[in-house]
N, C-alpha and C positions, 0 to 999 in steps of 0.2 A: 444554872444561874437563877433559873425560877422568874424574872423579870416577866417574861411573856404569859407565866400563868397569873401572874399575879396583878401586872395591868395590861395584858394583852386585848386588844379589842377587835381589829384585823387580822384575818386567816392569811399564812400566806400560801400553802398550796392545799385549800380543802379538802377535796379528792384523795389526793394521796396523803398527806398526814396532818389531820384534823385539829390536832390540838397544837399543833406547830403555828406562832403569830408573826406576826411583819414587826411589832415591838421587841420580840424574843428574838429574832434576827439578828435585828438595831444593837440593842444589847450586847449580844455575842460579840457583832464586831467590835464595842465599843470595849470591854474586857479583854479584846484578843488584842487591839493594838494598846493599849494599856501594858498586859502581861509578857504578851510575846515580843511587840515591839521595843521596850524598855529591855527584857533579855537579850535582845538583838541588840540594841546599844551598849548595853554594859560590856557585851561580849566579842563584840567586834567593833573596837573603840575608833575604827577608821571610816564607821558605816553613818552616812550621811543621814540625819533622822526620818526625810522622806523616804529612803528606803527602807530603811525600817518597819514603819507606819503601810507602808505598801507592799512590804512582803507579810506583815502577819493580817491583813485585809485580806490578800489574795490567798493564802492559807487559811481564813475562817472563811471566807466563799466556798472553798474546794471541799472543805467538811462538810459544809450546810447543804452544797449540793450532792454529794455523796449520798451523806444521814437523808436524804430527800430518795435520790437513785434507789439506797436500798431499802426506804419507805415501798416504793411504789413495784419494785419486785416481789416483797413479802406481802402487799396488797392483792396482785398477777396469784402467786402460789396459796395464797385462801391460810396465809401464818402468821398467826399474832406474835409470835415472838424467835427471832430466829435463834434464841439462846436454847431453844427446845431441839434443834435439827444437830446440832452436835452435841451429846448429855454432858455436861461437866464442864465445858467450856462459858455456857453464859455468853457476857454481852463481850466478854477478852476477845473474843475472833473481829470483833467490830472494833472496837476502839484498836485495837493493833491494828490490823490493816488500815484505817483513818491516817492515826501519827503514820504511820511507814511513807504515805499517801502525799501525807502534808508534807513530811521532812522532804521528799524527793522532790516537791513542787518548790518549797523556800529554797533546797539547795539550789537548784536549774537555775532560780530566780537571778540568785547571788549572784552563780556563776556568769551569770548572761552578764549581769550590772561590772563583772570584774572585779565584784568587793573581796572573794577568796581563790585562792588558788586553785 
């Protein structure tokens, strides 16, 4: 989204990943219930909007803290980019495991609210 380089001004975990802001955060969430949440309505026309709003919230936390988690492992193993430790793979092994991550955290979500079978 670029938002937090661009008027980022507060670090949110300096230590572990420096360029990361509390604005670029903000942001995300604010695009994830936008994005996610409105797909969540369109697509389950029986899903109450605060659920909605609140399952793609608690899915853009679980990434942020993730993308965080494996900030501060590759910080621990002295690796600037873990798209080197598997050749050919790149950043694919990161973003799949994320979505898999996140799907299985919206799904439980759902499931717990009763919205799907």
């Amino acid at each position: 989204m670029y938002i937090g380089r661009a008027f980022g001004k507060h670090k949110l975990a300096p230590r572990v990943s420096p360029k990361k802001t509390i604005e670029g955060a903000a942001a995300s969430i604010v695009f994830a219930v936008l994005i996610a949440g409105g797909y969540l309505l369109a697509t389950i026309r029986t899903l109450p909007w605060w659920q909605a709003v609140s399952a793609a919230i608690l899915a853009n936390i679980a990434g942020q803290l993730g993308d965080l988690a494996e900030s501060a492992m590759k910080r621990g193993a002295n690796v600037k980019d873990s798209g080197t430790l598997l050749p050919g793979h790149g950043v694919s092994s990161t973003v799949s495991t994320s979505t898999c991550s996140r799907f299985r955290l919206v799904y439980a979500y759902l499931r717990i609210l009763a919205v799907i079978g």
